[in-house]
Backbone and ligand atoms as CSV (ligand in chain L), in Angstrom:
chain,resi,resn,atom,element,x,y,z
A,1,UNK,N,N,252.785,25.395,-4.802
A,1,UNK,CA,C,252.185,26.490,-4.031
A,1,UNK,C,C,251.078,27.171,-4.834
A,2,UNK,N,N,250.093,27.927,-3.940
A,2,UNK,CA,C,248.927,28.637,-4.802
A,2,UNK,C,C,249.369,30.008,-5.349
A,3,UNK,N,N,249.564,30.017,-6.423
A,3,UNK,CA,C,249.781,31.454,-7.102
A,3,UNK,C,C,248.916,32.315,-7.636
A,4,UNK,N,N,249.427,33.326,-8.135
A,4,UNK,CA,C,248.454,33.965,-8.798
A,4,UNK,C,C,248.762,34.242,-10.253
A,5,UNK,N,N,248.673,34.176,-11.787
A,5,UNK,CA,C,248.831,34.924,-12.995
A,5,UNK,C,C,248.251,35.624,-13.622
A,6,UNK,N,N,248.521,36.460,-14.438
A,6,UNK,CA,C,248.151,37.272,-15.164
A,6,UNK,C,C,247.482,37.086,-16.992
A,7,UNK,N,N,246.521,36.322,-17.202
A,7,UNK,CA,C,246.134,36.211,-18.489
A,7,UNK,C,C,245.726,37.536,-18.766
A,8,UNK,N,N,246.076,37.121,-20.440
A,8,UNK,CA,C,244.797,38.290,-21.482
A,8,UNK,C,C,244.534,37.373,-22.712
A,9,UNK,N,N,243.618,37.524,-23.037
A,9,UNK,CA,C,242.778,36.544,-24.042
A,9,UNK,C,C,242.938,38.518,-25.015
A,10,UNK,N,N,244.154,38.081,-25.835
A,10,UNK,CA,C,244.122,38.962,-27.117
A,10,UNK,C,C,242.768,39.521,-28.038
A,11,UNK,N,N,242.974,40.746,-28.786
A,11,UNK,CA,C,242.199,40.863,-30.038
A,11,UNK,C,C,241.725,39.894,-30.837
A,12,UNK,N,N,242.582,39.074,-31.500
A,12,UNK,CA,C,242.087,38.231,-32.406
A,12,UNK,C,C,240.889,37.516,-31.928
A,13,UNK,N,N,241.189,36.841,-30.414
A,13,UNK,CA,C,240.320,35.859,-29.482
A,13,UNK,C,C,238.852,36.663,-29.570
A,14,UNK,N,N,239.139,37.624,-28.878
A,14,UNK,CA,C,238.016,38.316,-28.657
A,14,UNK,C,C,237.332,38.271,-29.560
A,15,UNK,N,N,237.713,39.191,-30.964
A,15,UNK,CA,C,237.307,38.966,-32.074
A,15,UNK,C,C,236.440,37.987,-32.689
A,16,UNK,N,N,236.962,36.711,-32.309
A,16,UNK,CA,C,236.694,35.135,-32.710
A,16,UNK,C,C,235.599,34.855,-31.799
A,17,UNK,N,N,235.186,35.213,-31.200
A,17,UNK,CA,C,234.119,35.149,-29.890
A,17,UNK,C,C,234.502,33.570,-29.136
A,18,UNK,N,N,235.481,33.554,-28.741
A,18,UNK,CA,C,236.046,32.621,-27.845
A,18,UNK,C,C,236.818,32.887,-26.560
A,19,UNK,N,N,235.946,33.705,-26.060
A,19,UNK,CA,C,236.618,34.274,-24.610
A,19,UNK,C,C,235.965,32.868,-23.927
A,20,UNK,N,N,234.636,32.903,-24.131
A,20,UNK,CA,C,233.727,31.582,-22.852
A,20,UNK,C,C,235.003,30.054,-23.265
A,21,UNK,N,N,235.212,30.098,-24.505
A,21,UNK,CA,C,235.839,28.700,-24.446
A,21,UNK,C,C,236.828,28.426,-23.894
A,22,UNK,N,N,238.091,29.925,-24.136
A,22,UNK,CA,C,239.385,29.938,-23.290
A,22,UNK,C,C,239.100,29.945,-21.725
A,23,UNK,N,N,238.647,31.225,-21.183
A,23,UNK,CA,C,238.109,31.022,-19.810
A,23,UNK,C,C,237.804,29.300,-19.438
A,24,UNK,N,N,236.762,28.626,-20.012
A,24,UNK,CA,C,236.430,27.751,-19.727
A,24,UNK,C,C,238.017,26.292,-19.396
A,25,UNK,N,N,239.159,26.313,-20.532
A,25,UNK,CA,C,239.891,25.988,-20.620
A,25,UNK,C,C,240.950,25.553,-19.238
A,26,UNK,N,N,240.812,27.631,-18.693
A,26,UNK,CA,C,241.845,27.922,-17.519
A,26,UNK,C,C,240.892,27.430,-16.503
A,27,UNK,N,N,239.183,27.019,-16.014
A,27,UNK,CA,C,238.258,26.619,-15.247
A,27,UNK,C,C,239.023,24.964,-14.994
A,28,UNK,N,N,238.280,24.683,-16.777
A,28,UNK,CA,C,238.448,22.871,-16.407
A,28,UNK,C,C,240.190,22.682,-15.741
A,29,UNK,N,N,240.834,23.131,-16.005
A,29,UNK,CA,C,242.391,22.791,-15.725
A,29,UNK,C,C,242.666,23.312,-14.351
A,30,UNK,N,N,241.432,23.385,-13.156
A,30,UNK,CA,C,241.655,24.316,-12.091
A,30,UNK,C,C,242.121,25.136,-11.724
A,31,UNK,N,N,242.038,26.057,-12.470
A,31,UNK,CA,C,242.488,27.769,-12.579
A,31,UNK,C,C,241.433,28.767,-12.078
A,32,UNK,N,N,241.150,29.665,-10.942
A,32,UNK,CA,C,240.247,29.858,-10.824
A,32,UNK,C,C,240.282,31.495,-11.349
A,33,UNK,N,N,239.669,31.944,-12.067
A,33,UNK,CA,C,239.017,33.521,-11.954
A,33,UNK,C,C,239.320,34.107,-11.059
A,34,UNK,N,N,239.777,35.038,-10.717
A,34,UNK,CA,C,239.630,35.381,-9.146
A,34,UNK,C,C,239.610,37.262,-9.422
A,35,UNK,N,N,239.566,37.552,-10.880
A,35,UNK,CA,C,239.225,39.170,-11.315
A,35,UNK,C,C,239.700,38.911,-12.840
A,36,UNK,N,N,238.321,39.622,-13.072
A,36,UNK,CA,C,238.363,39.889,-14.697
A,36,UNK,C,C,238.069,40.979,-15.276
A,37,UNK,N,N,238.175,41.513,-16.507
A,37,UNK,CA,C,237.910,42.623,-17.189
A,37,UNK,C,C,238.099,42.831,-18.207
A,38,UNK,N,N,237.615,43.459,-19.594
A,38,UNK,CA,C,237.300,43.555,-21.049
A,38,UNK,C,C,237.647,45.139,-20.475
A,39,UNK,N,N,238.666,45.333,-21.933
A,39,UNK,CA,C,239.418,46.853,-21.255
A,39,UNK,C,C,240.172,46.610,-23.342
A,40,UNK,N,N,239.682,47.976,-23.820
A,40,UNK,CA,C,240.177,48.399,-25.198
A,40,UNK,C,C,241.593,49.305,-24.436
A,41,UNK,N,N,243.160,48.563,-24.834
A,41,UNK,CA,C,243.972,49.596,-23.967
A,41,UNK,C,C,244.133,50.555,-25.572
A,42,UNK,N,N,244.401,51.445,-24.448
A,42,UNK,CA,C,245.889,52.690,-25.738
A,42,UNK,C,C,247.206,52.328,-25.645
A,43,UNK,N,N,247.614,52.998,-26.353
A,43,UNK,CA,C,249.185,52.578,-26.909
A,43,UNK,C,C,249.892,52.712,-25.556
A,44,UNK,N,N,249.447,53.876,-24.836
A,44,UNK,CA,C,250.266,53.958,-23.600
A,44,UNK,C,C,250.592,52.513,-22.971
A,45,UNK,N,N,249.090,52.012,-22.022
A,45,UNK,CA,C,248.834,50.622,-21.454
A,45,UNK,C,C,249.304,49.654,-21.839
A,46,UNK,N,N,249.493,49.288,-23.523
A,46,UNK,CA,C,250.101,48.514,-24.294
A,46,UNK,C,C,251.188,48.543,-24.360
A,47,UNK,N,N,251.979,49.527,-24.739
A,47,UNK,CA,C,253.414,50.427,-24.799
A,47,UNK,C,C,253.724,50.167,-23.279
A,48,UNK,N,N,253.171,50.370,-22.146
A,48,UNK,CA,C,253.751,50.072,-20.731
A,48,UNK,C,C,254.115,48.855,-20.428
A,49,UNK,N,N,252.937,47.836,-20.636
A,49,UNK,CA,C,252.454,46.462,-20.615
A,49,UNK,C,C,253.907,46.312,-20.813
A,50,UNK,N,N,254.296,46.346,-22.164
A,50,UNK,CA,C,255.357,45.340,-22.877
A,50,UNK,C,C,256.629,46.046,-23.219
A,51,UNK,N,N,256.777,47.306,-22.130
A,51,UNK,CA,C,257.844,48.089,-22.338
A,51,UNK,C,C,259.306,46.712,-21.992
A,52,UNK,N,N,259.521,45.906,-21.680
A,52,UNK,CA,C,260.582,45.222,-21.557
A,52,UNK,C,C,260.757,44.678,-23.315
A,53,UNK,N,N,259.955,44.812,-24.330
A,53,UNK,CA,C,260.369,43.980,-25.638
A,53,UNK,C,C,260.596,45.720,-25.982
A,54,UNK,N,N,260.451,46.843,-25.460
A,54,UNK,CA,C,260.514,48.327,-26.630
A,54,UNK,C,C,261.497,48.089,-27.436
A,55,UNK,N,N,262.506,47.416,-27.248
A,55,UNK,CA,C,263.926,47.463,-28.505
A,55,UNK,C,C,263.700,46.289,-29.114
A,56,UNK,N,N,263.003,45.671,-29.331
A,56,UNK,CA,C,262.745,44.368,-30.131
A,56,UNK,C,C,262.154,44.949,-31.596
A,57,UNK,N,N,262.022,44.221,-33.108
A,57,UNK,CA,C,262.001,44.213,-33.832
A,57,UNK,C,C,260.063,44.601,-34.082
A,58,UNK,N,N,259.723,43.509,-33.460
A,58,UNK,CA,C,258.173,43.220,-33.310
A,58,UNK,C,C,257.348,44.184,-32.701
A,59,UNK,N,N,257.868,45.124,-31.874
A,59,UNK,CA,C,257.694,46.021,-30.733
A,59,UNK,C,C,256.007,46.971,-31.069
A,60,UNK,N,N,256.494,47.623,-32.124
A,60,UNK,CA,C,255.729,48.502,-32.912
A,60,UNK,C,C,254.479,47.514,-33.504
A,61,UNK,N,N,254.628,46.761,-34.032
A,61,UNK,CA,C,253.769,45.924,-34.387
A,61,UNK,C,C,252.359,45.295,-33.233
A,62,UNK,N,N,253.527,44.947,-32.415
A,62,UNK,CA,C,252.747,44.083,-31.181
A,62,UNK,C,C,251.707,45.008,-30.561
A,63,UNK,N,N,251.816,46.606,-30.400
A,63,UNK,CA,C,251.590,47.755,-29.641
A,63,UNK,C,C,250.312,47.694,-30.709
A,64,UNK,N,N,249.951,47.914,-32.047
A,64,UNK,CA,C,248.939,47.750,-32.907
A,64,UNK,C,C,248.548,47.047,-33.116
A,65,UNK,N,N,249.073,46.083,-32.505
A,65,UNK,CA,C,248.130,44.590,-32.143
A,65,UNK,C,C,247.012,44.592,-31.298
A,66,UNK,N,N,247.771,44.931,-30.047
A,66,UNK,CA,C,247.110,44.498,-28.793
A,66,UNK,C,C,246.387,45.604,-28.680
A,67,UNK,N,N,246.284,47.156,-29.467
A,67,UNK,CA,C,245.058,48.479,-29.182
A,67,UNK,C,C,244.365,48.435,-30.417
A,68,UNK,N,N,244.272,46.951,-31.099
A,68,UNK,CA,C,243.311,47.129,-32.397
A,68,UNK,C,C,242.154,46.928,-32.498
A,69,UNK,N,N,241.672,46.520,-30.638
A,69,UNK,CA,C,240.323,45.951,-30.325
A,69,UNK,C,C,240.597,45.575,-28.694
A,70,UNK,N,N,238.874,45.340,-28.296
A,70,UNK,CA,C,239.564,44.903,-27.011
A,70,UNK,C,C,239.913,43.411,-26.678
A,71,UNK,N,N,240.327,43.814,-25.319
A,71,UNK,CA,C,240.971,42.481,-24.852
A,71,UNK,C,C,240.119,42.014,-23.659
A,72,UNK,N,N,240.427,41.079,-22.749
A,72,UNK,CA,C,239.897,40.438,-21.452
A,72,UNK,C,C,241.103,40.079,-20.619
A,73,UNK,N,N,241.373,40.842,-19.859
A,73,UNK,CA,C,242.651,40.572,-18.854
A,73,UNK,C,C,241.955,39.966,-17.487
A,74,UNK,N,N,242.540,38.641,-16.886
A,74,UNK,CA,C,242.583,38.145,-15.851
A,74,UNK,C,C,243.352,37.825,-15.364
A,75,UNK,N,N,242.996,37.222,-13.938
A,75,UNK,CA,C,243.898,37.130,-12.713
A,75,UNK,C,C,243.484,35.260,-13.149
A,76,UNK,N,N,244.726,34.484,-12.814
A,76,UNK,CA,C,244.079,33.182,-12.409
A,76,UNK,C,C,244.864,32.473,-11.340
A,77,UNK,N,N,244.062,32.144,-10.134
A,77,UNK,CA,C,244.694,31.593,-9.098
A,77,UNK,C,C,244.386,30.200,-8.847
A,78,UNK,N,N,245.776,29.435,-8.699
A,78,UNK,CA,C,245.969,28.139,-8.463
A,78,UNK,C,C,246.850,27.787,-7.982
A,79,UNK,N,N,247.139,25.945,-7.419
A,79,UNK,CA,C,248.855,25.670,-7.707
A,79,UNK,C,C,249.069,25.546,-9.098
A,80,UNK,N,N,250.736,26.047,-8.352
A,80,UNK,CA,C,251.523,25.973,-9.878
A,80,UNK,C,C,250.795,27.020,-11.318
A,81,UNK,N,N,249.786,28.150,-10.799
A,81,UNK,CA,C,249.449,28.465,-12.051
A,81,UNK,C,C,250.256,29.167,-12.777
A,82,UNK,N,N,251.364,30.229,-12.721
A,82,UNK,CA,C,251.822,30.473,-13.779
A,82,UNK,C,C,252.752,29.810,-14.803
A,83,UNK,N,N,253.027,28.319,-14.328
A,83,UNK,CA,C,253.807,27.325,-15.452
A,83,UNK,C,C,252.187,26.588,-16.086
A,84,UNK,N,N,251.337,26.379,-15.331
A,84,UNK,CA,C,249.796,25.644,-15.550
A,84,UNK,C,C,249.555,26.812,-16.209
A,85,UNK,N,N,249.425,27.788,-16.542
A,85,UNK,CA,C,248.627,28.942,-17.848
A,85,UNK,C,C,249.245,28.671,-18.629
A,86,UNK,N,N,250.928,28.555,-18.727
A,86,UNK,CA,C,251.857,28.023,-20.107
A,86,UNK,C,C,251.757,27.286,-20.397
A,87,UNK,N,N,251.342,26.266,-19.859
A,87,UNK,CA,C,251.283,24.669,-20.442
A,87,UNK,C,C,249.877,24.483,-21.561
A,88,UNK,N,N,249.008,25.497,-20.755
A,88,UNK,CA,C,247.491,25.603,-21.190
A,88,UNK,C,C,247.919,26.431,-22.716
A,89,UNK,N,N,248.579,27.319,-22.538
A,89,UNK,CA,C,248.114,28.421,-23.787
A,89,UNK,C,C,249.266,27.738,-25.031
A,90,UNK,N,N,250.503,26.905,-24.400
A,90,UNK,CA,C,250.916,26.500,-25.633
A,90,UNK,C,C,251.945,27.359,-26.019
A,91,UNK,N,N,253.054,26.794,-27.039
A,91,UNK,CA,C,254.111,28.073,-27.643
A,91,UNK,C,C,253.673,29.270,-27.648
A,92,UNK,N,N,254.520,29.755,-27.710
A,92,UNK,CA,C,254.493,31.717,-28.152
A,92,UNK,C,C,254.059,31.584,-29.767
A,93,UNK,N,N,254.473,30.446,-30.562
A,93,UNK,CA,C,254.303,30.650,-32.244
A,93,UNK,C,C,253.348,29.396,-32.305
A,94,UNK,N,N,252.021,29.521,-32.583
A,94,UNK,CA,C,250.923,28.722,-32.505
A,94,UNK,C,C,251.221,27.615,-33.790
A,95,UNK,N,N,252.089,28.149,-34.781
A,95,UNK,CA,C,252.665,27.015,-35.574
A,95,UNK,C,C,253.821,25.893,-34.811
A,96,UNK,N,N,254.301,25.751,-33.287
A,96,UNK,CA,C,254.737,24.702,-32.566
A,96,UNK,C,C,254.250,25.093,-31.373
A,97,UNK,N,N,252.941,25.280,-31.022
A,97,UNK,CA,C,252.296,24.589,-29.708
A,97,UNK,C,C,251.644,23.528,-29.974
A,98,UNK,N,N,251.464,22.789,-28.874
A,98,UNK,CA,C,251.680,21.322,-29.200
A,98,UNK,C,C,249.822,20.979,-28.961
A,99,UNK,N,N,249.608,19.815,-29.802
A,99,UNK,CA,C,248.177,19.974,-29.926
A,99,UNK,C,C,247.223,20.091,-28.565
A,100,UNK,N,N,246.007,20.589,-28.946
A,100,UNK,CA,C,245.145,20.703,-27.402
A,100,UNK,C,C,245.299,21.869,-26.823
A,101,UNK,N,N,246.754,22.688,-27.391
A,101,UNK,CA,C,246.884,23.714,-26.078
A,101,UNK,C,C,246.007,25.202,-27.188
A,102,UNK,N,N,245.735,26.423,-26.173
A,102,UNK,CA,C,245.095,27.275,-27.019
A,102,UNK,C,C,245.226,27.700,-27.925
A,103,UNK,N,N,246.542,28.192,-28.018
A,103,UNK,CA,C,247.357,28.428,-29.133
A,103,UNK,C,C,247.399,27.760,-30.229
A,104,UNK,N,N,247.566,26.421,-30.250
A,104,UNK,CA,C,246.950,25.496,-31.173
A,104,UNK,C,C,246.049,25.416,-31.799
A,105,UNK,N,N,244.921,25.765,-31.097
A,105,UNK,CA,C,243.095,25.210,-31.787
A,105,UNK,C,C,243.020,26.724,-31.921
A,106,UNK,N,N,243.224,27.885,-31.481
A,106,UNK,CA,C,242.718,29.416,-31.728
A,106,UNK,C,C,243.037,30.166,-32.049
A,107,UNK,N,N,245.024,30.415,-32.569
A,107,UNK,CA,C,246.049,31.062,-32.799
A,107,UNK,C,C,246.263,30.242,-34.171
A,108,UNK,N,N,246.903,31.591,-35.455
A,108,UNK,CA,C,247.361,31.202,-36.498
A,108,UNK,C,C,249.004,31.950,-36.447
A,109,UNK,N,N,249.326,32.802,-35.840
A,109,UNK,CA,C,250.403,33.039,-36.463
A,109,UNK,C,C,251.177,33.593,-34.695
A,110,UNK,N,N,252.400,33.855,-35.093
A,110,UNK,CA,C,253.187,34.270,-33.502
A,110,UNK,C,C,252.516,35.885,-33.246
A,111,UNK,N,N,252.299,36.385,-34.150
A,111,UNK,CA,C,251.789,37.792,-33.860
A,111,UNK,C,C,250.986,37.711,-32.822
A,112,UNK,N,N,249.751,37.569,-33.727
A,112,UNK,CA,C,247.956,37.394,-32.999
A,112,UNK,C,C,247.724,35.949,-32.754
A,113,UNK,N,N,248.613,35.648,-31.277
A,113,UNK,CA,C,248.207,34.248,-31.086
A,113,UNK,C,C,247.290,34.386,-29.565
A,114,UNK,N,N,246.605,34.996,-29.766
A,114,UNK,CA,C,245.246,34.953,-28.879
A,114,UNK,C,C,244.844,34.612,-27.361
A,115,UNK,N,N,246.378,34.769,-26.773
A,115,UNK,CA,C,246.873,34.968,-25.332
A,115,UNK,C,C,247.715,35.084,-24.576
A,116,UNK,N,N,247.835,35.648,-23.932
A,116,UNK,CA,C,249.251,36.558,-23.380
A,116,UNK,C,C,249.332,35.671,-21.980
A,117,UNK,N,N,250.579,34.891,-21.367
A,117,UNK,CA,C,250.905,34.241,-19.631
A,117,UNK,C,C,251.631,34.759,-19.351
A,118,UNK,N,N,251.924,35.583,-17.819
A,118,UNK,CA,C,253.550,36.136,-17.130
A,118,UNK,C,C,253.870,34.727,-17.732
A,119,UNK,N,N,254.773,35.139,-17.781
A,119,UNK,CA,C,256.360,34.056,-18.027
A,119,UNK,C,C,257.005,33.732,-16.152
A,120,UNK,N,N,256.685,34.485,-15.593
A,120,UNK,CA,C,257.054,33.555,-14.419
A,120,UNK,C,C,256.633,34.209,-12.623
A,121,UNK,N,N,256.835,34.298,-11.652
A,121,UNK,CA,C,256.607,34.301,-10.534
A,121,UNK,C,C,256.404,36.532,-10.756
A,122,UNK,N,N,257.471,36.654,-10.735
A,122,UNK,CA,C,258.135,37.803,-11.001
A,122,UNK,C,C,257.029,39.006,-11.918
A,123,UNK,N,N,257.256,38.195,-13.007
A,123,UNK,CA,C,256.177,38.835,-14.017
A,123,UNK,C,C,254.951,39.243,-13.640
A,124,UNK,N,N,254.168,38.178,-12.743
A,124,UNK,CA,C,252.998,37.933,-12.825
A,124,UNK,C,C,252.836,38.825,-11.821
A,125,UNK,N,N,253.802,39.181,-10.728
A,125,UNK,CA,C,253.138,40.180,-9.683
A,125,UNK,C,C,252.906,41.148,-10.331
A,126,UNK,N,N,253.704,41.553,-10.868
A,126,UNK,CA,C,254.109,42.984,-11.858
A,126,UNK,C,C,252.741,43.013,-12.737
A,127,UNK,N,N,252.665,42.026,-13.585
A,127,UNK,CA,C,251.465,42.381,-14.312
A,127,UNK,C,C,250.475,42.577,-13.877
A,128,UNK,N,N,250.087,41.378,-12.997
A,128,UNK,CA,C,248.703,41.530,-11.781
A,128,UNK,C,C,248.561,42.837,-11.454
A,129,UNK,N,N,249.679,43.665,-10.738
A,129,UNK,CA,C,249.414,45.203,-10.292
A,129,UNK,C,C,249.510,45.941,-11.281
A,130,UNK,N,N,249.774,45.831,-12.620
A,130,UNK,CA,C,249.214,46.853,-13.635
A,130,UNK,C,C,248.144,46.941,-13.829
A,131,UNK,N,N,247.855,45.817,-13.874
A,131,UNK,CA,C,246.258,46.047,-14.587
A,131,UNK,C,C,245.292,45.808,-13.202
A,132,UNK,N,N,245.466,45.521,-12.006
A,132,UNK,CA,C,244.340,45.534,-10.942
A,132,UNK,C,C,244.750,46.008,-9.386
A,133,UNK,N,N,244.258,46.544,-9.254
A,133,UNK,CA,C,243.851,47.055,-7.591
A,133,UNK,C,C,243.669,45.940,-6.903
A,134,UNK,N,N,244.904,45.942,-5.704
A,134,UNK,CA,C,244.262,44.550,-4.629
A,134,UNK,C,C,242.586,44.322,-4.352
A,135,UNK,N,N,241.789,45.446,-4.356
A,135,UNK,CA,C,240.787,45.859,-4.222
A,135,UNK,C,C,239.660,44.778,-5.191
A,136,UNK,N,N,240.067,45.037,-6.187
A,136,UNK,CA,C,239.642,44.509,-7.584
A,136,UNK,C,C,239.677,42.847,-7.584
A,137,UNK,N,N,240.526,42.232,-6.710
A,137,UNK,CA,C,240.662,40.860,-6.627
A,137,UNK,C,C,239.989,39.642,-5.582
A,138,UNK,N,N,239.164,39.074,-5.849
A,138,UNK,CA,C,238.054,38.871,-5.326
A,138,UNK,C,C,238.396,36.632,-4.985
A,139,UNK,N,N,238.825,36.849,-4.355
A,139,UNK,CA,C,239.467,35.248,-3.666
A,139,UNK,C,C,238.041,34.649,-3.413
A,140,UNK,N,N,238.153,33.164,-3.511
A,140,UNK,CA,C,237.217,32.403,-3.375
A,140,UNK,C,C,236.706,32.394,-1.641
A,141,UNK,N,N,235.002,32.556,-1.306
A,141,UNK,CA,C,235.267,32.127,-0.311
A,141,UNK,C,C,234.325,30.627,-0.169
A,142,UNK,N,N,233.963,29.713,-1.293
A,142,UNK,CA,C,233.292,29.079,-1.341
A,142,UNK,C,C,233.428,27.926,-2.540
L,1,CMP,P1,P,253.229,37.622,-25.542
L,1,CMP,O1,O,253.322,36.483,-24.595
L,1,CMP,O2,O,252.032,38.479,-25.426
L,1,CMP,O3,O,254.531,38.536,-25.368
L,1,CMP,C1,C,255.034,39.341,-26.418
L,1,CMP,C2,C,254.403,39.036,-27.746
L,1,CMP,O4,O,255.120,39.469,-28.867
L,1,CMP,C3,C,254.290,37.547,-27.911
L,1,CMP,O5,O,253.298,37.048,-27.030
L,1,CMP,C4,C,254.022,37.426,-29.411
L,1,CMP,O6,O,252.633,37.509,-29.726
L,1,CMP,C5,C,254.697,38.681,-29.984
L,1,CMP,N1,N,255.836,38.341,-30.820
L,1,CMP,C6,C,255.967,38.623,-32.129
L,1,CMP,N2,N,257.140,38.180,-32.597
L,1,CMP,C7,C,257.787,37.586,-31.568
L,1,CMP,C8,C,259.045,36.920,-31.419
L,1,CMP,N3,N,259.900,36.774,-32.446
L,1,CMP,N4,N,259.368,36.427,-30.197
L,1,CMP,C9,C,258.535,36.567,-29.148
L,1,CMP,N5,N,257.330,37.200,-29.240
L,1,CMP,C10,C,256.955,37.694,-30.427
């Protein structure tokens, strides 16, 4: 079925000036754009984002991760895209994603591995409406 997910091409990425290559990545693999945006969050947005890990170890860390610069959050609509963005971006720990995937060629460590996928159907609505206004989402008509 055609879905919708929620990417963010992390700090580090950004940093690395490899937004055109990742974008390009979720393109060739028929993923389409369908709303984008470069957005520096605060701790709040960040702290909201990922309020389901707040009792995790990493928590604090991750939150000064992701407001240490900006980011590029998108929408990407396809079939099958939110298991097709995971397959694309590769492990969570870029030391076992498997070669080819982003995480691989652009990520060094599990911290700052240089892109964030809902994890599943569920997620992705949720995230999609954090960060965008139905308004904001702009479907192919061509
Ligand atoms: P992300 O998909 O953005 O979701 C939460 C992030 O926490 C994850 O990617 C990792 O970058 C980071 N993280 C750091 N340590 C861990 C860990 N042990 N398990 C899962 N995620 C971790």
């Amino acid at each position: 079925a055609v879905e919708r997910t929620l990417s963010i091409i992390k700090p580090d990425a950004v940093a690395k000036s490899v937004i055109g290559k990742i974008l390009a990545r979720f393109e060739q693999a028929g993923l389409n754009v369908v709303a984008t945006k470069m957005l520096h969050l605060s701790e709040e947005l960040a702290g909201g984002f990922y309020a389901e890990h707040k009792e995790r170890p990493f928590y604090n860390d991750l939150v000064a991760f992701m407001t240490s610069g900006p980011v590029v959050v998108s929408v990407l609509e396809g079939e099958n895209a939110v298991a097709l963005n995971r397959e694309l971006m590769g492990a969570t720990n870029p030391k076992e994603a498997a070669e080819g995937t982003i995480r691989a060629d652009f990520a060094e460590t599990i911290d700052e591995n240089a892109v964030h996928g809902s994890d599943s159907a569920a997620s992705a609505e949720r995230e999609v409406a954090y960060f965008f206004e139905d308004s904001e989402i702009c479907p192919r008509t061509r």
